[in-house]
C-alpha positions in Angstrom: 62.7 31.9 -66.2 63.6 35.0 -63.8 64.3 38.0 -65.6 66.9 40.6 -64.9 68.7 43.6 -66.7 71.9 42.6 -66.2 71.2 38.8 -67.7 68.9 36.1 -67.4 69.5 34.0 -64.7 71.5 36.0 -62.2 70.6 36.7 -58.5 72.1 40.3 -58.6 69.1 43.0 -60.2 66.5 40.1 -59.5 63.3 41.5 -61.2 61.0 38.5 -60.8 59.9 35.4 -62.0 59.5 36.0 -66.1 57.5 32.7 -66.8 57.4 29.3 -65.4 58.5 27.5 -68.5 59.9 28.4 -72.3 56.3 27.2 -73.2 54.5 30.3 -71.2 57.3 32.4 -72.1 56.5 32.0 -75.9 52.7 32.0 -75.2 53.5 35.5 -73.7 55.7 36.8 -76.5 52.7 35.8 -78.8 50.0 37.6 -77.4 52.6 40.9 -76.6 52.9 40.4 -80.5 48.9 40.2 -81.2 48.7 43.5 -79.3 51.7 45.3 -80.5 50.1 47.8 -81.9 48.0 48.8 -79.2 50.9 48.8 -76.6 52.9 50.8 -79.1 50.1 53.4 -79.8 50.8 57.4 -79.8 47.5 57.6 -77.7 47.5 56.7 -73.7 43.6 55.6 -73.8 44.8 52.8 -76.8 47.9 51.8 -74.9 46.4 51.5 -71.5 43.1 49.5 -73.6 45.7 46.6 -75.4 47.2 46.7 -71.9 44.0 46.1 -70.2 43.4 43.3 -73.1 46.4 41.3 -72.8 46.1 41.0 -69.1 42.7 40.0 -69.8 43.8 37.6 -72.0 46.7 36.1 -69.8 44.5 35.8 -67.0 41.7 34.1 -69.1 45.1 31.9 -70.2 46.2 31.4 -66.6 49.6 33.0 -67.6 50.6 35.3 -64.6 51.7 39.3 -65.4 51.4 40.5 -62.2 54.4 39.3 -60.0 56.7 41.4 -61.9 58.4 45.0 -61.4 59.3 45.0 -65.2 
């Protein structure tokens, strides 16, 4: 799954490879969603913390986050 703004799929915008399979991809959405609040947070320090954890927990996962301009 690449992902760019101007659609999935398309060449033109190319941001990077999104997730290697719908599986990963919904494994990712889930554990965005686990942290929401964190990410969402008023406060730098909490957003840059549930940022710190999710990558944590990707990596821990083996679900990449770092091959990505998005």
């Amino acid at each position: 799954m690449h992902y760019d703004p101007r659609g999935w799929g398309h060449g033109a915008g190319y941001r990077g490879l999104a997730a290697d399979s719908l599986s990963d991809l919904a494994a990712v959405l889930g554990l965005m969603a686990e942290h929401l609040d964190g990410l969402l947070a008023a406060e730098a320090d909490r957003r840059h913390a549930a940022a710190a954890a999710l990558r944590a927990v990707m990596t821990q996962q083996g679900l990449r986050y770092g091959e990505t301009s998005f």
